[in-house]
PAKE-794758 format. One record per residue (C-alpha): residue in one letter; z, y, x. Coordinates in steps of 0.5 Angstrom, whole numbers, plus 2048, in hexadecimal, padded with zeros to 3 digits. Layout:
BEGIN
AZYX...
REM end
This chain:
BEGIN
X84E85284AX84B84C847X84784E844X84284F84BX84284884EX83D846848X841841846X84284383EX83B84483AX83984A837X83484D833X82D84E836X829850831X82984F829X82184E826X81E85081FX81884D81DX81A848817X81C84A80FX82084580EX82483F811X82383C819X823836818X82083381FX81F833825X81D83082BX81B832832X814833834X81082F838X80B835839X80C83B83AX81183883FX81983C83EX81783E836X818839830X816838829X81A839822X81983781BX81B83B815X81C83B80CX81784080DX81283A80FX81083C815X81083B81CX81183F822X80F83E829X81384282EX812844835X81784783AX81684F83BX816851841X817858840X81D85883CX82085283DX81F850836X81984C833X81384D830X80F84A82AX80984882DX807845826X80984381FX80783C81CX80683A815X804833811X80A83280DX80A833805X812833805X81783480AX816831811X81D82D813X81C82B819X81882C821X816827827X81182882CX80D82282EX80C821836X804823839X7FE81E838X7F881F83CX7F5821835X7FB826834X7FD82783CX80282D838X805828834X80582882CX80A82C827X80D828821X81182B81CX813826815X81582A80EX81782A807X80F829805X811822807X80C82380DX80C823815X807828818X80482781FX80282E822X800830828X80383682CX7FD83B82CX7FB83A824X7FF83C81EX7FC837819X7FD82F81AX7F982A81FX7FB825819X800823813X80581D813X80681A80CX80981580BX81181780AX813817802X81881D803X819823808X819821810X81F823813X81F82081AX81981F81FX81981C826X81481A82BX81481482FX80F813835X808811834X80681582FX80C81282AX80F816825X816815821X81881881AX81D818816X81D81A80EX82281A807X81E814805X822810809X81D80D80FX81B80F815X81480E817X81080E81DX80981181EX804810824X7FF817825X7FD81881CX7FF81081AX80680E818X80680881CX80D804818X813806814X81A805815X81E803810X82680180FX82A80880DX82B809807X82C810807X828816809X826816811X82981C814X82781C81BX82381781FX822816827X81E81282BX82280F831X81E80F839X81F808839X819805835X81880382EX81F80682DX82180A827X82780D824X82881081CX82E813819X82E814813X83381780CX83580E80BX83A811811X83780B816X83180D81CX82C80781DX829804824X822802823X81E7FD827X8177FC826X8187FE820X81E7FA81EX8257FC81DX82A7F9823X82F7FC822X83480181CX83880681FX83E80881AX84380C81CX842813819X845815812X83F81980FX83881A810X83581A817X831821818X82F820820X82E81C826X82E81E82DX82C818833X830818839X82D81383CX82A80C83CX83180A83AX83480F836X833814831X83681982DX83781A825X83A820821X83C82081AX83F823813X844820815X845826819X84582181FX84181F826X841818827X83F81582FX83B80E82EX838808833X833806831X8367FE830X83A80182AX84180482DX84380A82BX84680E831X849814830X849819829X849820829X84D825825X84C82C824X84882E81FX84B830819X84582E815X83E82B814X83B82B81BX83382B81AX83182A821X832828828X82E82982FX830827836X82F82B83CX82A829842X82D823846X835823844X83982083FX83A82783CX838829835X83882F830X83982D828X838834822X83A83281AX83D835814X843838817X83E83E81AX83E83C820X83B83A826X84083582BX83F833832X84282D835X84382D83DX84782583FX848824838X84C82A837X84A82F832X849834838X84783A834X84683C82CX84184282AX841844824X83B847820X83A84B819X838845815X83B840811X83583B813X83483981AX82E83581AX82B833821X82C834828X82883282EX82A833836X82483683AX822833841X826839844X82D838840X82C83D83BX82D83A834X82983C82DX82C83D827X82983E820X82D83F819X82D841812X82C848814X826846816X82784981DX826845823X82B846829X82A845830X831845834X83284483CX836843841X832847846X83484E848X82D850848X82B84E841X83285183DX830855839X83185D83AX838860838X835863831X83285C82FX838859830X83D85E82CX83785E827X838856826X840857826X83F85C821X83A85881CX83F85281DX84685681CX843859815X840852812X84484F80DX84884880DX849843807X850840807X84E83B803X848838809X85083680CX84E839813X85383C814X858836811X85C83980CX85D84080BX863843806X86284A807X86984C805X86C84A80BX86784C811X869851816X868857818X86385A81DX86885B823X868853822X862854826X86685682DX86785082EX86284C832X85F845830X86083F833X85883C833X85183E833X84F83E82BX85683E827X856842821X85A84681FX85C84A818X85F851816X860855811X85E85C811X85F86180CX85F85C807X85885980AX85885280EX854852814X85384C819X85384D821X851849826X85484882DX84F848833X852846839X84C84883EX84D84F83BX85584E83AX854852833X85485182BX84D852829X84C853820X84984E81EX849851816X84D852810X84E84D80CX84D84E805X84E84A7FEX8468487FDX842846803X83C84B806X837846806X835844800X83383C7FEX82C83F7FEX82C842804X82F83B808X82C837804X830831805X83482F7FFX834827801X8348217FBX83381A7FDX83281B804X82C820804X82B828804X82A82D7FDX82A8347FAX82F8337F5X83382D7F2X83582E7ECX83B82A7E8X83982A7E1X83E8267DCX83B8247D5X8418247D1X8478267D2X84B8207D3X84581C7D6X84481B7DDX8418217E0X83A8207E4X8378227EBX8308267EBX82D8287F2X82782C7F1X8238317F7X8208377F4X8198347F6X81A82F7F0X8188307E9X81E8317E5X81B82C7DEX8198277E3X81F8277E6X8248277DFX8208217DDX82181C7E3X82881E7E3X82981D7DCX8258167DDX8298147E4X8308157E0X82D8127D9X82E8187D5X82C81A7CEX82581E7CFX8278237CBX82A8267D0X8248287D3X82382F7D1X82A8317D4X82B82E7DAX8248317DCX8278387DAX82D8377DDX82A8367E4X82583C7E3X82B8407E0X82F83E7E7X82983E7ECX8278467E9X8208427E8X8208417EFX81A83C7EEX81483B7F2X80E8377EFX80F8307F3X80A82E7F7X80C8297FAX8098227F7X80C81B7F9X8088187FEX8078107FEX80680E806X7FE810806X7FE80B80CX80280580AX802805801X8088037FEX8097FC802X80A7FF808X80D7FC80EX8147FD80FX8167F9815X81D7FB815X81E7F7810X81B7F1814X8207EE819X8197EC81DX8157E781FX8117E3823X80B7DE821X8077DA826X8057D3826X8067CD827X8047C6828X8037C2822X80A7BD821X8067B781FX8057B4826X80D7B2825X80E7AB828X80A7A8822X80D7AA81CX80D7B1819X8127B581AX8107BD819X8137C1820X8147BB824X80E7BB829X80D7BF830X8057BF832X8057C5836X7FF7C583AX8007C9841X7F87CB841X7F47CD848X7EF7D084BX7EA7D2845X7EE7CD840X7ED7CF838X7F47D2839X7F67D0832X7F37C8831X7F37C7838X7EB7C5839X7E87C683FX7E47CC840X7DD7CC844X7DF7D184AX7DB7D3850X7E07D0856X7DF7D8859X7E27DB852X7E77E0853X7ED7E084DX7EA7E5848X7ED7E5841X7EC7E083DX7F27E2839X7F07E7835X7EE7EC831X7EE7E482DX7E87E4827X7EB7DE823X7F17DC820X7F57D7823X7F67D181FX7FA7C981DX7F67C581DX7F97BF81FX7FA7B981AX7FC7B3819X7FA7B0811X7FC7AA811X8047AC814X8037B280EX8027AE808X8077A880AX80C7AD80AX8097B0804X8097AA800X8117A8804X8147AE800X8107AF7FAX8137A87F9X81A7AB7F9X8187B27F5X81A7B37EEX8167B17E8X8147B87E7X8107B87EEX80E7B17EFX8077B17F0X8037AB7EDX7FF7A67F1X7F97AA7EFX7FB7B17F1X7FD7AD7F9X7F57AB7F9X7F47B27F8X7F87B57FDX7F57AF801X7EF7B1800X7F07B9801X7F37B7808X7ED7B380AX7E97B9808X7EC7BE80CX7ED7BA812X7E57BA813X7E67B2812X7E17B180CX7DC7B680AX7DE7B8802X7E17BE800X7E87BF7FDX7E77BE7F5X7EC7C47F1X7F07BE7EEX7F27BC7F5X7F47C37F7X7F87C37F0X7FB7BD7F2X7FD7C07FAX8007C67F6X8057C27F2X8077BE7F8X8097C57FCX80D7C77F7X8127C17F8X8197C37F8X8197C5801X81D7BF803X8177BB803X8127BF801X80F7C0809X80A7BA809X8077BE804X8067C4808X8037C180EX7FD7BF809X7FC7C7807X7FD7C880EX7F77C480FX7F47C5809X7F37CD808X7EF7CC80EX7E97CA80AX7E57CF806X7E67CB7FFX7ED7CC800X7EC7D3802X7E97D57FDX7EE7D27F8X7F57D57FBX7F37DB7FDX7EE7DD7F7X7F07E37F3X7F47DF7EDX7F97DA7F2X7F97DE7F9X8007E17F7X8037DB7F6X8007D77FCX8047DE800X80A7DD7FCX80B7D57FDX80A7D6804X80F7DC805X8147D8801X8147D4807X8167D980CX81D7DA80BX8217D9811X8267D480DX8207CF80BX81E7CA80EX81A7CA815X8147C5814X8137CA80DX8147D0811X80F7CD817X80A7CA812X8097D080DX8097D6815X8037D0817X8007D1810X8007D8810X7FD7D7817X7F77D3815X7F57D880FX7F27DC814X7EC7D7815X7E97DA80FX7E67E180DX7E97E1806X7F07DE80AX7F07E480EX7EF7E9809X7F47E6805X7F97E580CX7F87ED80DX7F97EF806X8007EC806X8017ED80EX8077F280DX80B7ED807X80A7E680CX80B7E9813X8127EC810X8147E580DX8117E2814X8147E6818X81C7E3816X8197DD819X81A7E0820X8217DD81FX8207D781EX8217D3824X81B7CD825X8157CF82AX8107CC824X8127D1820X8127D6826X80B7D4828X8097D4820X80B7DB820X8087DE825X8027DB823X8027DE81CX8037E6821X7FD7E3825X7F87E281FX7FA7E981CX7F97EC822X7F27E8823X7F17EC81BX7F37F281DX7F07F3823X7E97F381FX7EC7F981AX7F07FD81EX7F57FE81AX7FB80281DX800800818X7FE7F9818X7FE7F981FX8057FD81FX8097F881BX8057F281FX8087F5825X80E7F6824X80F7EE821X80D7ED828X8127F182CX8177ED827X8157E6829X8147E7830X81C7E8830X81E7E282DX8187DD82FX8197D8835X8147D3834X80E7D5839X8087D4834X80B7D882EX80B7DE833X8047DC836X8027DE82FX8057E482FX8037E6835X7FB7E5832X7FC7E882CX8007EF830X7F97EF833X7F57EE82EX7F97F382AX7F87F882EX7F17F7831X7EC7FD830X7F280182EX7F6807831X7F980882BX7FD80182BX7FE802832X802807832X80580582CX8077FE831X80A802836X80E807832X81180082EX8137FE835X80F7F8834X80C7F883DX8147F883FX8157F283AX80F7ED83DX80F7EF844X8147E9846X80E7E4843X8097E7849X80C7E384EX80D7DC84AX8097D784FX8097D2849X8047D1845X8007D6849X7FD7D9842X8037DD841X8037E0847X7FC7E1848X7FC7E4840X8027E8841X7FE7EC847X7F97ED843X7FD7F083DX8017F4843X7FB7F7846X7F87FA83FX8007FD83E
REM end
């Protein structure tokens, strides 16, 4: 009957191999057809279709992992690897890269602070993934290039979007975050309990699955389109079939669903309590993986179904296993006033129902299968469950996974505590930070230490398992989802302004021709035949303020020191000091600044912030000067010249504050010591100095994009990858928000500059999707320095 048109999946075959929990899969690049799987029994296996016998053999078996492997990807072929790379994340905190034909790593990612759980790869080499220590994080090759950051709970599933610098995380905080460049864009809320999976539809829409036992269809601008119901429990896993809308979804109720026009077309159920993953291979055929540690393939093709004994088999493995009442699968079960067997005779109504019966006082559920027109057995359903916490290893506690979680109550009418604890954990270690995290006397040590040994029947493995700090980045890392972006680029000094002195205020852009400095406008000696070359960059010096106007800075200074409190008034001596320290470091005489007179400029700049901007105009111009240097940016004051400055850029401040402290920030790079200090703080000012991309005032803007440009400059002469990685993505993020044509100019060359000489950083460029972002700036026909600049910088992308 209907059985025969192929349109109902069937078993194909059911393959051995793992000892514990499928946790992964993920179809295989090479060889074409087959996939991998990940397991508790931390490894992972290859395997290839079978052409004798329908099934798939297991070409071979790879290990790294100390501790379970969680999750699986491949990453897409390179001419280094034209068969592409194996990437598996696990328990040990750690990601192993493998290639298809060794079974020992070709590299270890650490990084991650708690187990891996998701990983997806993007174009270019990219790599995303997903971990109970709350972050995501990206990697290029054997680098961790940035880490997002916002969830506040364990990131369960992670997926890189085909639109570039695209990325999306779902996590046990119930919300799933869109990712640009490194940046948050968007929270999707909807979902009641921790997100486990994500599946891309297009560049548009994707999906989720959650513990809310639902699927949820999204667009990407943050509408909710459909929810899903069917599932009665955790679902695990979610995958979408080649080129439609349809998907498959596997959970906790023991099953595997699929979903044809939104419908759930078809219910297969299997005999274990957790369904773990799933995948759709390339032909339709879908892989399953389960607690039991047995992978499955099911199909819809007649040629690959398997025989009639393999199929009775499976029914009857699935009609003996045993079914918790209390998992709520099968609803609410009260066994007295069930029917009798002959309550079978009647046909279902959908594919999937469930139905229970007594039977010689046993309870047995069966399930309807409309393409068989059948009730099949799917177990008996029994007091305890079949699978024990420690075979399915998925007691949940705030969000992330554990062997056990124990409740613990200390006194009899005291509160009673929640204890989570793995078997790979040491008992004593555990009992102490949990007497420590719900402040316990500690004499309770002894106990609670017995008590888990006593109830886990010292199923305890020596822990090997260290905690890593980021071995890339130390403890003050870059974390730009913390950001919301920025832009730096410089800009023409704002002393110009009709004669009097009004920061911000003036507009002398110089539009250069020909071979024209395109910085200060100077002309340049060029031979009337000379072709354009790349004058741009890679740029070597930093670019700095050097504009000023003494006598219109220390009028101002003096007007507002007459209005300034007894407590900051300057004496007549301390003016003469500034006097003479601006006239020093404005090269218009030749003394050098005195330490008093340094003292004097640093009281000044700490004036209250409504008058306190003349002040920083003389330390703009001041740090300059190798006295100066030596002074702010010595081992004993350099942290408080930082802090003073970060101060300043606060979105809320004042623009000539923000505009003075970004062009002071700039004109430390003039020096060695000022450079060393400026990348030594590199993360904690382009954090703060980012927030002023919202800012609306090209000065600013142009300041901006001119601090990116002299750490591109510092960065360029190091290659360091995690530098350039942030630098890149304050670029991305300023680009979208300037309008004022010179700030982009000075993004443009450093872009150039930061990728100059480096593969690394040019994938790194256009896996953020920086090329689409500048393209428009290729055709701007004034001033030419755009144009010609963003050529260049398109040719090396």
């Amino acid at each position: 009957a209907m059985a025969g048109d192929g349109s109902a999946y069937r078993l194909s075959c059911s393959l051995l191999g793992h000892g514990q929990d499928v946790r992964g899969l993920t179809c295989s690049l090479f060889p074409p057809g087959g996939f991998v799987s990940v397991s508790r029994d931390r490894t992972a296996r290859l395997w290839a279709p079978d052409g004798l016998n329908r099934g798939f053999a297991e070409m071979h078996c790879m290990s790294g992992h100390s501790n379970f492997v969680s999750c699986v990807c491949i990453i897409p072929p390179s001419d280094l690897y034209p068969r592409g790379l194996i990437a598996t994340g696990g328990n040990d905190h750690n990601i192993c890269i493998f290639t298809v034909d060794n079974p020992a790593p070709l590299y270890i990612l650490k990084g991650h602070k708690n187990t891996v759980c998701s990983l997806s790869s993007g174009k270019f080499g990219t790599l995303l993934s997903g971990s109970w220590d709350t972050t995501a994080k990206v990697w290029l090759n054997d680098r961790c290039m940035m880490t997002l950051q916002g969830h506040t709970a364990a990131i369960w599933a992670v997926k890189i979007l085909p639109e570039q610098g695209l990325m999306l995380t779902g996590s046990a905080d119930k919300t799933i975050k869109l990712w640009k460049a490194g940046r948050c864009e968007r929270t999707f809320t909807g979902h009641e309990d921790c997100v486990r999976g994500l599946a891309i539809l297009s560049e548009m829409e994707f999906l989720s699955c959650a513990n809310d036992a639902s699927v949820r269809r999204w667009q990407i601008s943050g509408e909710c389109l459909q929810v899903y119901y069917g599932h009665t429990n955790y679902i695990y896993s979610i995958s979408v079939f080649p080129q439609c809308k349809d998907f498959v979804t596997t959970g906790e109720d023991r099953s595997l669903r699929i979903w044809k026009q939104g419908e759930c077309a078809q219910t297969i159920r299997l005999p274990a309590q957790s369904v773990w993953c799933c995948c759709v291979l390339d032909n339709g055929d879908i892989v399953v993986g389960a607690s039991d540690g047995i992978i499955r393939v099911f199909t819809q093709s007649l040629e690959r179904t398997a025989s009639a004994e393999e199929i009775q088999a499976f029914e009857n493995e699935l009609s003996q296993a045993s079914i918790d009442p209390k998992t709520g699968d099968l609803g609410d079960i009260n066994a007295d006033d069930l029917p009798g067997r002959e309550h079978l005779k009647d046909p279902g109504t959908r594919d999937g129902q469930t139905r229970l019966i007594k039977d010689n006082g046993k309870v047995e559920a069966y399930q309807w299968s409309v393409s068989e027109g059948r009730w099949i057995k799917i177990g008996d359903v029994v007091g305890s469950s079949g699978a024990t916490q420690q075979t399915s290893g998925k007691v949940l506690f705030e969000g992330k996974e554990y062997d056990y979680v124990f409740t613990i109550d200390v006194n009899e009418n005291g509160p009673s505590y929640k204890l989570p604890y793995n078997i790979t954990d040491d008992p004593w270690l555990t009992a102490y930070n949990f007497l420590q995290k719900n402040d316990l006397n500690p004499m309770f040590l002894d106990q609670v230490a017995k008590f888990i040994m006593d109830n886990t029947k010292g199923q305890t493995l020596l822990s090997t398992s260290a905690q890593f700090s980021d071995p890339f980045t130390g403890a003050g890392r870059y974390v730009p989802g913390s950001s919301s972006g920025s832009s730096t680029i410089p800009a023409t000094d704002p002393f110009t302004g009709a004669g009097r002195y009004v920061p911000g205020s003036a507009s002398n852009a110089v539009a250069p021709v020909g071979g024209v400095d395109p910085y200060t406008g100077m002309g340049a000696y060029q031979s009337a035949a000379a072709k354009v070359e790349n004058i741009y960059f890679p740029r070597k010096d930093a670019v700095t303020f050097d504009q000023a106007n003494p006598t219109q800075i220390l009028g101002k200074l003096k007007e507002l020191n007459g209005s300034a409190t007894e407590e900051h008034k300057l004496t007549e001596d301390d003016l003469i000091n500034l006097e003479k320290l601006l006239s020093a470091t404005c090269n218009t005489s030749a003394e050098t600044p005195t330490a008093q007179q340094l003292q004097t400029l640093w009281r000044a700049v700490n004036w209250p912030e409504d008058i306190v901007f003349p002040a920083l105009d003389i330390l703009r111009l001041s740090v300059r000067h190798p006295t100066a240097n030596e002074n702010f940016f010595s081992e004993r004051d350099h942290v408080q010249f930082i802090v003073l400055l970060l101060k300043f850029l606060n979105p809320k401040g004042k623009q000539a504050n923000q505009l003075l402290a970004l062009r002071t920030f700039c004109n430390c790079f003039v020096s060695q010591a000022g450079q060393k200090l400026m990348m030594e703080q590199r993360d904690e000012i382009m954090t703060q100095a980012i927030e002023m991309k919202s800012v609306n005032n090209k000065n600013i803007h142009i300041a901006l994009a001119t601090l990116t440009l002299n750490y591109a400059v510092c960065l360029h002469k190091v290659n360091n990858i995690e530098g350039k990685a942030q630098c890149l993505s304050v670029i991305s993020t300023v680009m979208e928000v300037v309008q004022d044509l010179e700030a982009v100019f000075r993004l443009l060359v450093a872009l150039g500059t930061l990728i100059s000489d480096d593969t690394n950083a040019v994938q790194l460029a256009k896996s953020l999707g920086v090329d689409s972002q500048i393209k428009k700036y290729a055709s701007v026909s004034e001033p030419a320095k755009v144009k010609e600049c963003c050529r260049f910088v398109l040719n090396l992308l």
